[in-house]
Backbone as JSON, one array per atom type, in Angstrom:
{
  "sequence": "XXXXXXXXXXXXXXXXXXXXXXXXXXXXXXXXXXXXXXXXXXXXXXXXXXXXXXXXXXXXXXXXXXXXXXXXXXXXXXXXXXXXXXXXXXXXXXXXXXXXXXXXXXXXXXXXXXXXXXXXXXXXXXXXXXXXXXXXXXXXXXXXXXXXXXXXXXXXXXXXXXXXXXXXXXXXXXXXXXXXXXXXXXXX",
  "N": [[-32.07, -37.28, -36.74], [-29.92, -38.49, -37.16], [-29.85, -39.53, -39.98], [-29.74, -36.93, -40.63], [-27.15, -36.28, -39.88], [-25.47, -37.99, -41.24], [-26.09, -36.88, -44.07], [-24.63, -34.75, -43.9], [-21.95, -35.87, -43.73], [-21.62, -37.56, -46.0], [-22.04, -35.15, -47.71], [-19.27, -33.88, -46.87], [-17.28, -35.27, -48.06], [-17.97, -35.29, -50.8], [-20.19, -36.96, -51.85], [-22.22, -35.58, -52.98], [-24.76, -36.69, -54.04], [-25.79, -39.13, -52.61], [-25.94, -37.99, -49.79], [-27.57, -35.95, -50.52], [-30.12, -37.41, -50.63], [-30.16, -38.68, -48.32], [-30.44, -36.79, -46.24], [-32.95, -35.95, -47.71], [-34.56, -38.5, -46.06], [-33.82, -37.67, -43.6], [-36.28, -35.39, -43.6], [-38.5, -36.69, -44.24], [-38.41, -38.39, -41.88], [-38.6, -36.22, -39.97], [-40.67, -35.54, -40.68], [-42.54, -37.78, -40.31], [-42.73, -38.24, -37.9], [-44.13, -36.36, -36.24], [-42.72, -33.95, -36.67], [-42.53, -32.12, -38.37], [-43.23, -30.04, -41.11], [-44.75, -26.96, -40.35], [-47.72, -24.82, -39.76], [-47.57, -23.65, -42.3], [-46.56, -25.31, -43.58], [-43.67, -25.42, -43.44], [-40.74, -26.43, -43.06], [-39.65, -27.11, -39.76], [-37.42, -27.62, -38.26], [-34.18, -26.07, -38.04], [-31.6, -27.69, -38.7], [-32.5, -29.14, -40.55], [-32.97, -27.39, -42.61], [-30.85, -26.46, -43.41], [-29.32, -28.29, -44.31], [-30.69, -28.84, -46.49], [-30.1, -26.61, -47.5], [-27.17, -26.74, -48.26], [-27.46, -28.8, -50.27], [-28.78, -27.71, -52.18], [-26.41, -25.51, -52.47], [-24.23, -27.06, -53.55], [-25.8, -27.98, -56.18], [-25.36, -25.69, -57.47], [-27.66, -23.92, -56.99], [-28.34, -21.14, -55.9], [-29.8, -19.22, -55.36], [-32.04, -20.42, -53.98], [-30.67, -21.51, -51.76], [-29.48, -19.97, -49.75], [-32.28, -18.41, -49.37], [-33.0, -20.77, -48.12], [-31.22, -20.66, -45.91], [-31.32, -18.39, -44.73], [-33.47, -18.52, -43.26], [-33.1, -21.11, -41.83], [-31.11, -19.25, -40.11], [-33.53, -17.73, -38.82], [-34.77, -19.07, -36.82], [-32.92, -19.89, -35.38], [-32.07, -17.92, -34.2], [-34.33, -17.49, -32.9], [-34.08, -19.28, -31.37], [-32.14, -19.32, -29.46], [-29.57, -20.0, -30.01], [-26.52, -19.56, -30.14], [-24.18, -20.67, -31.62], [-24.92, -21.9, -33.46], [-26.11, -20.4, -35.47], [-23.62, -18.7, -35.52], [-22.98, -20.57, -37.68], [-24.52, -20.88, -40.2], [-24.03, -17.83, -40.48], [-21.9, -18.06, -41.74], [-22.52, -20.08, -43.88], [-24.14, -18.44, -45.14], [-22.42, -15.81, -46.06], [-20.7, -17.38, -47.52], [-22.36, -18.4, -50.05], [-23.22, -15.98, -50.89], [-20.14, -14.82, -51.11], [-20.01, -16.65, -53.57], [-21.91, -15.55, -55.3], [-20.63, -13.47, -56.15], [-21.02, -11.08, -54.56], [-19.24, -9.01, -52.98], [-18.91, -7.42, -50.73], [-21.37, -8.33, -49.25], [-20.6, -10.3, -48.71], [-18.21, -10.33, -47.35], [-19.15, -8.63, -44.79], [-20.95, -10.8, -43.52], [-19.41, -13.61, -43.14], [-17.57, -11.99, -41.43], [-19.17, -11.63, -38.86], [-19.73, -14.33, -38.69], [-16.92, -14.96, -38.11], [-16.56, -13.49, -35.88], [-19.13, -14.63, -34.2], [-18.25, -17.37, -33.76], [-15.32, -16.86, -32.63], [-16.49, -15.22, -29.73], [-17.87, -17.62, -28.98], [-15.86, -19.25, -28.48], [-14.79, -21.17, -29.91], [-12.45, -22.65, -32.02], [-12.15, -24.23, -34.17], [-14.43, -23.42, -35.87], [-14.16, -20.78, -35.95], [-11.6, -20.95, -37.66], [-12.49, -21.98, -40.14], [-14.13, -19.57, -40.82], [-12.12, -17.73, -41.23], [-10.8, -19.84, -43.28], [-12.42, -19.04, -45.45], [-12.58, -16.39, -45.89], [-10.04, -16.39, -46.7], [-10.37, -16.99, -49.28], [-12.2, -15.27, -50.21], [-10.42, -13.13, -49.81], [-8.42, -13.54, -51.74], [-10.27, -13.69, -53.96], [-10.6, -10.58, -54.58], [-8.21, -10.18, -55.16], [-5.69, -9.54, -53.18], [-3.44, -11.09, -52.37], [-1.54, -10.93, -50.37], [-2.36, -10.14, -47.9], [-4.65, -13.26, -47.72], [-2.65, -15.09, -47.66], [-2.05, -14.4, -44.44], [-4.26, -14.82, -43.51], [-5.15, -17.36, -43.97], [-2.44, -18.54, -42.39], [-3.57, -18.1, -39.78], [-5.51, -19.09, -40.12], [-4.44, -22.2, -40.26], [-3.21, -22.38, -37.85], [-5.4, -22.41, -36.09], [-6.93, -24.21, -36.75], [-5.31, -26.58, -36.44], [-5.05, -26.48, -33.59], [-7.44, -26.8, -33.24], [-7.76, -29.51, -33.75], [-8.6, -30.34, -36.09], [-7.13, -32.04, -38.4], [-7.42, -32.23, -41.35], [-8.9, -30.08, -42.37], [-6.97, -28.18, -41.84], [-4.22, -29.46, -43.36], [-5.87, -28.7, -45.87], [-5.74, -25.62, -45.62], [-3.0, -25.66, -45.12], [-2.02, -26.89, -47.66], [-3.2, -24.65, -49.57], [-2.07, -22.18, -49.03], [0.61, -22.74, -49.81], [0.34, -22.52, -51.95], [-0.45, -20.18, -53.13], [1.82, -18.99, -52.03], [3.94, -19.89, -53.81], [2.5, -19.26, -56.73], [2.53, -16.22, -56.2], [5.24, -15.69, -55.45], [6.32, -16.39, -57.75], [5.14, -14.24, -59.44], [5.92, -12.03, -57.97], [8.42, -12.34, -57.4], [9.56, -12.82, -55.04], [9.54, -14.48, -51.55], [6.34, -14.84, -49.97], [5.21, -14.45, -47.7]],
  "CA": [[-30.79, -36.58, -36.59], [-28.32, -39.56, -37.84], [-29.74, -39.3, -41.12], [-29.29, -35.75, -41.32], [-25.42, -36.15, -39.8], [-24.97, -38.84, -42.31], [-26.05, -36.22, -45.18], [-23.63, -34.15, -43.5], [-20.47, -36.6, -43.87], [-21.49, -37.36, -47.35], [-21.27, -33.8, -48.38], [-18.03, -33.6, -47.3], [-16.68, -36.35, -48.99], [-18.11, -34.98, -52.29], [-21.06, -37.32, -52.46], [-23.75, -35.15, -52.98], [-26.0, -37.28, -54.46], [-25.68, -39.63, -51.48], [-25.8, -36.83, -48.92], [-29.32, -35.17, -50.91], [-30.67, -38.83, -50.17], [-29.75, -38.45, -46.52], [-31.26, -35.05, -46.22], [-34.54, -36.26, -47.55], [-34.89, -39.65, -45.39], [-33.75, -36.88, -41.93], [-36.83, -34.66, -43.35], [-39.02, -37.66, -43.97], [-38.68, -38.64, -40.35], [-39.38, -35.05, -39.14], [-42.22, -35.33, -40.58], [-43.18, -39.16, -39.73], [-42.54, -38.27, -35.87], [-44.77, -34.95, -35.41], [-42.16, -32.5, -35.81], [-42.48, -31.86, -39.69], [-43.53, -28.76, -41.61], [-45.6, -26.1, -39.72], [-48.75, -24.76, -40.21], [-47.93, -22.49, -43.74], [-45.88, -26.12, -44.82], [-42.53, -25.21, -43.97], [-39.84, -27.12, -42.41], [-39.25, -26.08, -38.65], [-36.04, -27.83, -37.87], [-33.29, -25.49, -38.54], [-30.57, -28.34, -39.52], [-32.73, -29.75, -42.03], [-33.08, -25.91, -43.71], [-29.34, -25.94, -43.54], [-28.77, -29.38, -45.18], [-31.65, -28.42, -47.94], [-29.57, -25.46, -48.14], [-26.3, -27.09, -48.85], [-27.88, -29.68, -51.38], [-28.82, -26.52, -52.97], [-25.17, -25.01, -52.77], [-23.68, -28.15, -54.3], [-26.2, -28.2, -57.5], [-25.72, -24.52, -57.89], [-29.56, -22.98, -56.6], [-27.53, -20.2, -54.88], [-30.73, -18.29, -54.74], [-32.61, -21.22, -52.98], [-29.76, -22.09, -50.84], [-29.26, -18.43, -49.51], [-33.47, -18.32, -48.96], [-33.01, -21.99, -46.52], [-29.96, -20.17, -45.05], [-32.1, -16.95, -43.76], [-34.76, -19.32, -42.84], [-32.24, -21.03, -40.18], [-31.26, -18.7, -39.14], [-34.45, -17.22, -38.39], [-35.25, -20.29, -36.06], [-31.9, -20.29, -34.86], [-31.96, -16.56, -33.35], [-35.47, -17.13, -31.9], [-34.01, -20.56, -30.01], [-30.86, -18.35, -29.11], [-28.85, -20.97, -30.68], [-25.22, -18.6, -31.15], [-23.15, -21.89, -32.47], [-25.92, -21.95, -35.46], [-26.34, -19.16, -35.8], [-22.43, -18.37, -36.9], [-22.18, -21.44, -38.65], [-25.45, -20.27, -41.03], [-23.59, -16.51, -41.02], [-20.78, -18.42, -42.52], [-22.75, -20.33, -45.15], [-24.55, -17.16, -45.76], [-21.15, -15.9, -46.5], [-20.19, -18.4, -48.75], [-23.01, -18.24, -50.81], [-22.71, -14.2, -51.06], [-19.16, -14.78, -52.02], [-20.47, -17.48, -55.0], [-22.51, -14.89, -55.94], [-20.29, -12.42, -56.13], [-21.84, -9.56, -53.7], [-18.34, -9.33, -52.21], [-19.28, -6.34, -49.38], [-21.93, -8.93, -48.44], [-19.7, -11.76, -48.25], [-17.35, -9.77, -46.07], [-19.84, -8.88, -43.74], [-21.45, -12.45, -42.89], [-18.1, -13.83, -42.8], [-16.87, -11.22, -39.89], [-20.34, -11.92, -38.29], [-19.77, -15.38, -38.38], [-16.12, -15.09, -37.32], [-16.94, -12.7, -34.19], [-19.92, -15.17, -33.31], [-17.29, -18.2, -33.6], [-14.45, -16.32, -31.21], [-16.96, -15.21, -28.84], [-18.05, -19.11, -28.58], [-14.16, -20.07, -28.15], [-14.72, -22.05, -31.32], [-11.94, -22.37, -32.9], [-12.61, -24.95, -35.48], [-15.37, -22.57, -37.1], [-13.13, -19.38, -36.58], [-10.45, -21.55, -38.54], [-13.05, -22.32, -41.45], [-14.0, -18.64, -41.42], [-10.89, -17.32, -41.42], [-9.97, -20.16, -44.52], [-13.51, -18.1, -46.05], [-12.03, -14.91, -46.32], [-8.5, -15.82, -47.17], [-10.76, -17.12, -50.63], [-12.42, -13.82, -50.27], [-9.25, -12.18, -50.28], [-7.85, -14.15, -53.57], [-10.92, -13.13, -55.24], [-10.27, -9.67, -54.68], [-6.8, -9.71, -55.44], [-5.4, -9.11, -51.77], [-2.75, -12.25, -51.85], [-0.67, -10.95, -48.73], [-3.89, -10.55, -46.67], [-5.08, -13.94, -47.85], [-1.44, -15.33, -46.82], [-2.28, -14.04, -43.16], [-5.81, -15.43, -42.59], [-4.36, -18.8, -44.03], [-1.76, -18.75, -41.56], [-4.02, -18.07, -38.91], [-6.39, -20.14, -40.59], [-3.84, -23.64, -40.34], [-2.96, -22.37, -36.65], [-6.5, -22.91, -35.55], [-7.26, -25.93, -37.17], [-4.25, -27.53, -35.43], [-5.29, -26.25, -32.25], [-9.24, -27.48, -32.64], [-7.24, -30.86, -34.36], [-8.81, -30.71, -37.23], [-6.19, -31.59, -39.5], [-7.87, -32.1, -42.92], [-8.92, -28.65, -42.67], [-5.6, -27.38, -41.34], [-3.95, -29.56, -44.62], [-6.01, -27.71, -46.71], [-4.89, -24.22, -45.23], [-1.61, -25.63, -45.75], [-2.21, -26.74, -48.96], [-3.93, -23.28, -50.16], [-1.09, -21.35, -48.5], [1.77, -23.33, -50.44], [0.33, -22.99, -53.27], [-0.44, -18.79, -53.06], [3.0, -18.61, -51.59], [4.51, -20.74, -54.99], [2.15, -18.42, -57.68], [3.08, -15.24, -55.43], [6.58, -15.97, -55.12], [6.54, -16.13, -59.3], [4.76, -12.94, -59.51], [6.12, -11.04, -56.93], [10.05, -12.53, -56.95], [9.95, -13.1, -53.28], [8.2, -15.02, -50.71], [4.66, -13.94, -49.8], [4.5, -13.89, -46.2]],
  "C": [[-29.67, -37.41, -37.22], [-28.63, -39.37, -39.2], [-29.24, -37.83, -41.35], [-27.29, -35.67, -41.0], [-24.87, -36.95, -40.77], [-24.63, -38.42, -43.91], [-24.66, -35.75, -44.85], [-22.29, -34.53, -44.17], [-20.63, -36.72, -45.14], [-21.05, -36.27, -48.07], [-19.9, -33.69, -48.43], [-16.87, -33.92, -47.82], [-17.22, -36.67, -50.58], [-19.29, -35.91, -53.03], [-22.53, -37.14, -52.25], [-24.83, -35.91, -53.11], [-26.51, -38.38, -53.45], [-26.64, -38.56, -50.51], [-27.52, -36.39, -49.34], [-30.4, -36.7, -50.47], [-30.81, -38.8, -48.64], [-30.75, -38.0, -45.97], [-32.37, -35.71, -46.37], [-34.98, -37.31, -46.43], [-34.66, -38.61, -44.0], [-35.46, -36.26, -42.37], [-38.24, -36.01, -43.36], [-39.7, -37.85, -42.44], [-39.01, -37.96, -39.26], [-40.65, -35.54, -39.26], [-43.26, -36.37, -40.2], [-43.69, -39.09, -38.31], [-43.04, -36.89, -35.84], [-43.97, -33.28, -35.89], [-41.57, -31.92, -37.09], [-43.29, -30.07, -39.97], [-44.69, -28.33, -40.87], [-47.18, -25.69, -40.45], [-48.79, -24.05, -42.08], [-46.88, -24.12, -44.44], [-44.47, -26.1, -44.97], [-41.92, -26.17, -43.16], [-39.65, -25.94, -40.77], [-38.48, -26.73, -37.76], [-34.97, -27.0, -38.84], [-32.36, -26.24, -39.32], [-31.36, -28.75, -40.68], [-32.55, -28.25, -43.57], [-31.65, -26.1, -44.21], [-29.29, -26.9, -44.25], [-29.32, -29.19, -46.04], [-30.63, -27.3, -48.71], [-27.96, -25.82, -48.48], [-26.07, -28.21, -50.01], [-27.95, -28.71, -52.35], [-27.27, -25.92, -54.04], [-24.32, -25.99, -53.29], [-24.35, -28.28, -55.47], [-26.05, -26.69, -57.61], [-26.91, -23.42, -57.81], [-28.78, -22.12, -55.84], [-28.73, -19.32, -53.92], [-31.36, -19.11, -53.61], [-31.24, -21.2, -51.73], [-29.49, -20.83, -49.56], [-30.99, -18.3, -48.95], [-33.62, -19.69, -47.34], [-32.39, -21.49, -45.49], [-30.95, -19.09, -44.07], [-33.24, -17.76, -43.0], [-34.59, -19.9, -41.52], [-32.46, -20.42, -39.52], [-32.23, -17.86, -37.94], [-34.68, -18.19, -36.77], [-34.08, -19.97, -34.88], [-31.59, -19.05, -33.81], [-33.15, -16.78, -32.37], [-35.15, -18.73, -30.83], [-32.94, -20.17, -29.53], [-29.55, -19.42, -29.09], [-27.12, -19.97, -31.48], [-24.17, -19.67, -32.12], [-23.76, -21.75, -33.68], [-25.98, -21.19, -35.92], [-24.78, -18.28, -37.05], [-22.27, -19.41, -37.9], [-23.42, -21.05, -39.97], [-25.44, -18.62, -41.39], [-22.74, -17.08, -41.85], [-21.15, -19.0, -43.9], [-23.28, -19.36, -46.28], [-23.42, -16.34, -46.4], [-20.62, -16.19, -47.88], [-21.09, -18.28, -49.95], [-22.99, -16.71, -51.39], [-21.6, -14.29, -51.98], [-19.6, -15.71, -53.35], [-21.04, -16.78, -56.09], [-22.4, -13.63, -56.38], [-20.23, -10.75, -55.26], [-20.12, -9.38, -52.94], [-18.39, -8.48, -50.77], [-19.75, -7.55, -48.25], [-21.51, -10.05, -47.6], [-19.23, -11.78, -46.93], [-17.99, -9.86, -44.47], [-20.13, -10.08, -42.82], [-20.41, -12.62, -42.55], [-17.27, -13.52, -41.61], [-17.77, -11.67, -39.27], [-19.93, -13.43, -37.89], [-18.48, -15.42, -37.67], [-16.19, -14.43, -36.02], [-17.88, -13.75, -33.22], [-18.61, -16.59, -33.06], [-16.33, -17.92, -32.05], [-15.4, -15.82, -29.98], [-17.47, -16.68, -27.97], [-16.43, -19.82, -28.11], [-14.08, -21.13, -29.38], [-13.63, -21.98, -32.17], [-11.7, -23.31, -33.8], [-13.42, -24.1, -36.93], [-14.85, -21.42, -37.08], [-12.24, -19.68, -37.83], [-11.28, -21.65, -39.61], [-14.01, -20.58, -41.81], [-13.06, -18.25, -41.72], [-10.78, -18.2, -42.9], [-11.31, -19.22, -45.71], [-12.81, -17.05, -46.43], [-10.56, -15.36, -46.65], [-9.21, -16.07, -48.98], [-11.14, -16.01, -51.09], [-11.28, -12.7, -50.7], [-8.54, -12.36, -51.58], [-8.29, -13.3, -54.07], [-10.66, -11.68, -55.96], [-8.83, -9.48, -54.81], [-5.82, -9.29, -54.32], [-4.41, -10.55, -51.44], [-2.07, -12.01, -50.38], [-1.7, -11.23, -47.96], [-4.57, -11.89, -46.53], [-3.7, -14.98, -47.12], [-1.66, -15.11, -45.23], [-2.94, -14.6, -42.76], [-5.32, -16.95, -43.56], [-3.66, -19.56, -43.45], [-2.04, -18.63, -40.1], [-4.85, -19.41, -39.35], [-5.77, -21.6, -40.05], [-3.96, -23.58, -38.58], [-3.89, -22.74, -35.83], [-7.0, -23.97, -36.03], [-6.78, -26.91, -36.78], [-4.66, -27.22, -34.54], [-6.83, -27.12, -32.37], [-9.11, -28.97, -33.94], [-8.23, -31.34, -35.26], [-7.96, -30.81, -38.54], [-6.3, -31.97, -40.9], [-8.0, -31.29, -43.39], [-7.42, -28.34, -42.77], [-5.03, -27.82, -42.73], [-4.49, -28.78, -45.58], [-5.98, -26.08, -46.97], [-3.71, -24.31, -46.04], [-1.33, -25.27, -47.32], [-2.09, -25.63, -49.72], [-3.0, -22.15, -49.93], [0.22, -21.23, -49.55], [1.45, -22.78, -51.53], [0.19, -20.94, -53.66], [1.35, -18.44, -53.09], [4.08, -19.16, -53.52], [4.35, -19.17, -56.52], [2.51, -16.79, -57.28], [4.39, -15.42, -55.74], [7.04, -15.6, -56.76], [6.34, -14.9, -59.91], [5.29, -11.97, -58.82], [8.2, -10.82, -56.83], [10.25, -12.63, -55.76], [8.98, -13.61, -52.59], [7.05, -13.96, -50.19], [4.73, -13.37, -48.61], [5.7, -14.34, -45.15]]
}
């Protein structure tokens, strides 16, 4: 488990190549200690699927990354695991949106934000919510993206994450700036 939280932190400090190192030495040790790939060979710890599947989503395998993701969650529904469960609707999500499907995006995304607010989570509501305000860019929807940005920061300060919340800000300012040029008036 420390190796795989260690991938974790790497990722989000942008050093994948670190982080994919991680990842292998956590699955390694599944498999050293008993509790490695199943009888057909697969992995049957959910976090490791998920960290395989964000090694993935950092070199671009969208398709792989999106196949680990369903795989989770599979695990993750039959150990009635709802925290994992949204946070693997959300990557599912993310990957969707990468890949353009934007319906599909949407979907996951709400999925993951409904399972989030039903948990009282509002750290992972706040990082769906900043999901769809990108969602909303893509599609051209700046006011709407303005909204779930500004919800977005509000919950990130509340579940004191404020790196996220900065980058709400950030992402907000900066809509509100290119908006403001386009539009002649503030956004939101």
């Amino acid at each position: 488990m420390a190796s795989h939280n260690l991938a974790a932190v790497y990722r989000e400090q942008g050093r994948n190549e670190v982080a994919a190192s991680w990842q292998q030495q956590s699955i390694l040790a599944e498999i050293t200690h008993g509790h490695g790939p199943g009888a057909a060979g697969e992995l049957q710890t959910a976090c490791d699927l998920t960290g395989l599947a964000n090694d993935a989503l950092c070199t671009g395998e969208y398709p792989l990354a999106e196949e680990l993701l369903l795989r989770s969650l599979q695990l993750e529904k039959a150990a009635g695991s709802l925290s994992e469960q949204a946070a693997d609707w959300g990557s599912l999500g993310v990957v969707a949106l990468l890949n353009g499907e934007i319906d599909v995006a949407v979907s996951r995304l709400w999925q993951a934000y409904r399972l989030h607010g039903r948990l009282d989570d509002v750290r992972g509501a706040g990082c769906d919510l900043l999901n769809l305000a990108e969602l909303a860019l893509c599609c051209g929807r700046q006011r709407l993206a303005g909204r779930f940005l500004q919800r977005t920061q509000a919950r990130l300060l509340q579940a004191v994450a404020s790196q996220s919340a900065q980058q709400a800000h950030r992402r907000l300012e900066e809509l509100r700036h290119s908006a403001g040029h386009l539009l002649g008036r503030p956004l939101v």
